[in-house]
N, C-alpha and C positions, 0 to 999 in steps of 0.2 A: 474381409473383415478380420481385424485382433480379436481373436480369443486368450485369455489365459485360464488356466484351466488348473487345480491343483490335481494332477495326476500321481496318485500311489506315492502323498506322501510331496511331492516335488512340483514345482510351480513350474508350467507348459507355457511359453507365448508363440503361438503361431499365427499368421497369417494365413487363412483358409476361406475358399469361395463359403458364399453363402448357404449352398445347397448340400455342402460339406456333412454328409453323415458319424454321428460318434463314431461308431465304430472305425470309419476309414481316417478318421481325425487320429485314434489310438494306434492304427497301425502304420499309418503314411509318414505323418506327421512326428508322434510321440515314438514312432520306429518298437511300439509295444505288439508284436504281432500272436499272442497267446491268445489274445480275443477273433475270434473266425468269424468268418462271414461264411454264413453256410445258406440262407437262403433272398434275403434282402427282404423278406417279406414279413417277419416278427414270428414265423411257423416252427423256426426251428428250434431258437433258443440259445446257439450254438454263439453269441456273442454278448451273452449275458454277463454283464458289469455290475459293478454297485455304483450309484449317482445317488451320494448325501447320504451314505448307508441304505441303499432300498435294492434292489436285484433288479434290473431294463435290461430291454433288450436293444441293445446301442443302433441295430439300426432300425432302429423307429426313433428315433432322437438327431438332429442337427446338432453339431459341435458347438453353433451358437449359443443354444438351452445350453450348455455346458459354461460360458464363461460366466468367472466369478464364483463356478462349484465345484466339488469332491468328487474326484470320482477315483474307483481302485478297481484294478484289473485281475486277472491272474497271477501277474508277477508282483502286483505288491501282497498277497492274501498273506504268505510267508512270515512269521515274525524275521525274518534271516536268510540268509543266504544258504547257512547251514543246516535250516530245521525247517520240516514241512510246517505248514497249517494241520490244526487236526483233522479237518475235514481232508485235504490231501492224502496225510498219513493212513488215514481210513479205507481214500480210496485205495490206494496202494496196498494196504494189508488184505481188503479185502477182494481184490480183482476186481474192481469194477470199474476198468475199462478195457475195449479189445484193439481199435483200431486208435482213438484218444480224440477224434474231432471232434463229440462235444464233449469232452471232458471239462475243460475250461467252462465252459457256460454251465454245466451242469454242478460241476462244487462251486462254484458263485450261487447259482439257485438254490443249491443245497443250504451252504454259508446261510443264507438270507433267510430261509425256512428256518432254521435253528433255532436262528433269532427271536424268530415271531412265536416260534411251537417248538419250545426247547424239549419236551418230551412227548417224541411222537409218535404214532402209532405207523403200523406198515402203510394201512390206508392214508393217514395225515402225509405220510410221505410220497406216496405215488399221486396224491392228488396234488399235493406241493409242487412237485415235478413234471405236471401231464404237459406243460409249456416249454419245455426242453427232449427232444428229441433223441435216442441213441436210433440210427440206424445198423448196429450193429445188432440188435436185440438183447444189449445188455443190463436189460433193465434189472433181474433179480441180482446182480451183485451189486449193483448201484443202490437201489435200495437198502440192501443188507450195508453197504460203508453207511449211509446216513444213521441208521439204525446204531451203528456201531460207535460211530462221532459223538452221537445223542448220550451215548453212555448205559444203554439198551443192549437187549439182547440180538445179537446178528446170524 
């Protein structure tokens, strides 16, 4: 099937099977591989996108639901090539990441929590986040960047 897909900003037309999962759409296809596949099963979080501004988790979505819509990855969040996102920058100031596999999905869920609960609490935030997974146990710096993003105390 044709999808076109406006990814990160830029118009996608692929030809992809039907069974074609977002996420492997964004990475095979769109050659966007910042979005992971970390478990296929929606447990981890670890390929958490926006579709029309909302935070999914890509592979619980076929690329088909995607044509004719938005969707923005890790590499588009960036106003620039040269400046983080703030949530990025946050993460980065704050260490909150050790290994980085979900990093990607986790400042998208972050991003997306923002939006909803632009001032949140530590709880607002760990509960925002319980759908993204760190197996590294990095959750208290993770938390402290959103806190920090939020414009709160970290």
């Amino acid at each position: 099937m044709q999808v076109n897909v406006n990814v990160n900003g830029d118009g996608q037309s692929h030809d992809v099977e039907p069974r074609t999962l977002l996420v492997h759409y964004l990475r095979d296809a769109c050659g966007l591989t910042g979005t992971n596949v970390g478990c296929d099963s929606s447990s981890c979080g670890a390929c958490t996108v926006h579709f029309n501004g909302e935070a999914v988790k890509s592979c619980t979505m076929l690329a088909v639901q995607a044509d004719g819509e938005a969707v923005t990855t890790i590499e588009g969040l960036a106003p620039s090539e040269t400046e983080l996102h703030p949530m990025q920058q946050a993460f980065h100031e704050c260490h909150a990441l050790q290994c980085g596999y979900c990093t990607p999905g986790m400042v998208m869920a972050a991003v997306s929590l923002l939006d909803e609960v632009p001032n949140p609490s530590e709880h607002d935030v760990r509960e925002g986040l319980e759908g993204n997974l760190c197996r590294c146990t990095g959750y208290h710096n993770i938390v402290k960047a959103v806190l920090s993003a939020a414009g709160g105390d970290a």
